[in-house]
C-alpha positions, 0 to 999 in steps of 0.5 A: 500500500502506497503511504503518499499522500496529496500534500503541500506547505498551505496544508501544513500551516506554513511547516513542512515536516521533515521527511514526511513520506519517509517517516510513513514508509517506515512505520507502515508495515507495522501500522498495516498489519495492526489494522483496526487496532492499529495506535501511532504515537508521534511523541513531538507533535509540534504544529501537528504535521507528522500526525496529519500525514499519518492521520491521512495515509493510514485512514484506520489508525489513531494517533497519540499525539505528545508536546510538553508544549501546552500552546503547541498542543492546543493549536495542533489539536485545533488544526486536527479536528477533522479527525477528532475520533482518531486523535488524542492530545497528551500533555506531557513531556514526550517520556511519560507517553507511558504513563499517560497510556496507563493512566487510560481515560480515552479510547486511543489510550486504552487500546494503545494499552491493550494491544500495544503501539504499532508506530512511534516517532520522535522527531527530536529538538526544538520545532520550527513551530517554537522558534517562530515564537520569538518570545521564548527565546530559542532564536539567536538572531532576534532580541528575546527574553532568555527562556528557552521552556518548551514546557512554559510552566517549569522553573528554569529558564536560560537566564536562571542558568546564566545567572547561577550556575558555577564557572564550573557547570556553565562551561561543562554545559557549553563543551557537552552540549554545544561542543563549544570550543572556548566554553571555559573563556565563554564561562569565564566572560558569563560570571563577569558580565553577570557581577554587572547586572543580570542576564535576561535577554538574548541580544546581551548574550549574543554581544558577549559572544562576539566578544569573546569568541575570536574573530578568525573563528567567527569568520568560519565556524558559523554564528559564534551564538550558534553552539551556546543557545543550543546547549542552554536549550538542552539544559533548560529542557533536560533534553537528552535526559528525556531520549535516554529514558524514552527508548525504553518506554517506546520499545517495550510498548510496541507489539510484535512488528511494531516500529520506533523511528527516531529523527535526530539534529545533533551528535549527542541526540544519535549517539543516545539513540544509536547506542541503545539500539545497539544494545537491544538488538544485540544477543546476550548469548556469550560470544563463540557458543554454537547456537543462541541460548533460549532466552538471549536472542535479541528481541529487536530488529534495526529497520534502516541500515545505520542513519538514514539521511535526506534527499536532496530533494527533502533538502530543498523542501525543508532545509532543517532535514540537512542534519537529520539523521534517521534511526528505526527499530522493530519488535521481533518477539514478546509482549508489550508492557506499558510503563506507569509513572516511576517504573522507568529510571 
């Protein structure tokens, strides 16, 4: 069955999901084969286009939709309204999916619970939705308040970071999450400049950074403000955090021939993402036995030979598809388990 689908950006709302057609391709053998009890669960739902197309090329499936994000979550929920009886919105950051599945309460929740999860993707890092919102302050090229919540409601923001984290903890955040070069110089430089005045907006951290950033690596290692905005971003967001935690949830919850995609922009997020795979698809038969010891063959299966990456035509389409890498793993064997609050560390 083919999963394209008529499709452009005015039907997106302006936003065009990376690699769209792709994503359905591979969870649809998975989401064929479940039929009428097929449930997909699009763990980063943003403005809600990943979901739509699901909705649209698999006309028997229902789909659980999770942001953090309660504006996003509102506006995509109106957006698909249409298909109010296959859809359910979840609020929630995208690792409790199973406890939301546990706690039931809708239809598409309990059969999720019941039979188990045919597809799920994750489409990692910050949506294109939110850095339109200049307001939250993701963007570095526009004067915002330095906040950088997906989840408007939790306490710490990245001024909060800014203004009191040690020279110790700014520069390990900077080096870890943004492989910020100068994250010590960087750190150094914060700690001074706060002793002034708090931080609270962009602009004054941008202006820092190209103070103390040297001009040779400004002319050729791209926007100085780049790196550092996207580490303060995962931090504010506990964001690899939540992948870690995830992959277990999303994988004991598919069926048998169930599938995960997940869609990651930075190393650090494929490097989560490749590793557990790995371990999951691994035997725990010890190395040189003759045959497979019942109980240790790999309960999972990867779907994409290594990263998938973009075509240049879904470059063209969507220049944020330039970095994605593309990984997907498949059920094999076992029954599903749903995990309730706390019962995944």
């Amino acid at each position: 069955m083919s999963t394209k689908v008529n499709y452009d950006i005015a039907d997106n709302h302006g936003h065009v999901p990376v690699m769209r057609e792709r994503m359905a391709q591979l969870i649809a053998p998975a989401v064929e084969a479940a039929g009428d009890n097929a449930v997909i669960v699009d763990g980063t739902l943003g403005a809600g286009g990943h979901t739509e197309y699901f909705l649209k090329s698999f006309p028997r499936a229902r789909v659980i939709g999770v942001d953090r994000d309660g504006a996003s979550l509102a506006a995509a929920t109106r957006r698909l309204e249409p298909f109010a009886e296959r859809f359910v919105g979840v609020g929630r950051r995208f690792d409790e999916v199973g406890s939301a599945i546990a706690e039931g309460g809708h239809p598409i929740l309990d059969l999720a619970a019941k039979y188990g999860v045919a597809g799920a993707l994750f489409d990692l890092g910050v949506s294109s939705m939110q850095l339109d919102q200049v307001d939250r302050g993701f963007a570095y090229r526009t004067d915002a308040p330095l906040d950088m919540r997906m989840d408007p409601t939790q306490s710490l923001t990245a001024a909060d970071i800014l203004n009191t984290y040690s020279h110790g903890e700014i520069a390990r955040i900077l080096k870890t999450y943004g492989d910020e070069r100068f994250a010590g110089k960087i750190a150094s430089a914060v700690l001074k400049e706060r002793e002034k005045a708090p931080f609270d907006t962009s602009e004054r951290l941008v202006e820092l950074l190209y103070a103390t950033i040297p001009a040779a690596t400004r002319r050729t290692g791209g926007h100085p403000a780049k790196r550092t905005f996207q580490a303060l971003r995962v931090e504010v967001n506990r964001e690899l955090e939540a992948i870690e935690q995830v992959i277990p949830v999303i994988t004991d919850a598919l069926h048998v021939g169930g599938r995960a995609v997940f869609m990651s922009y930075q190393s650090l997020e494929d490097r989560i993402v490749k590793g557990a795979f790995r371990e999951l698809t691994t035997s725990k038969t010890p190395a040189g036995l003759p045959m497979e010891l019942p109980g240790m063959a790999p309960r999972y299966a990867t779907v994409t030979r290594g990263s998938e990456k973009a075509t240049a035509q879904e470059i063209e389409e969507n220049s944020r598809a330039a970095s994605v890498r593309v990984r997907a793993i498949e059920r094999l064997e076992g029954d599903h388990v749903i995990h309730g609050p706390g019962e995944v560390a």
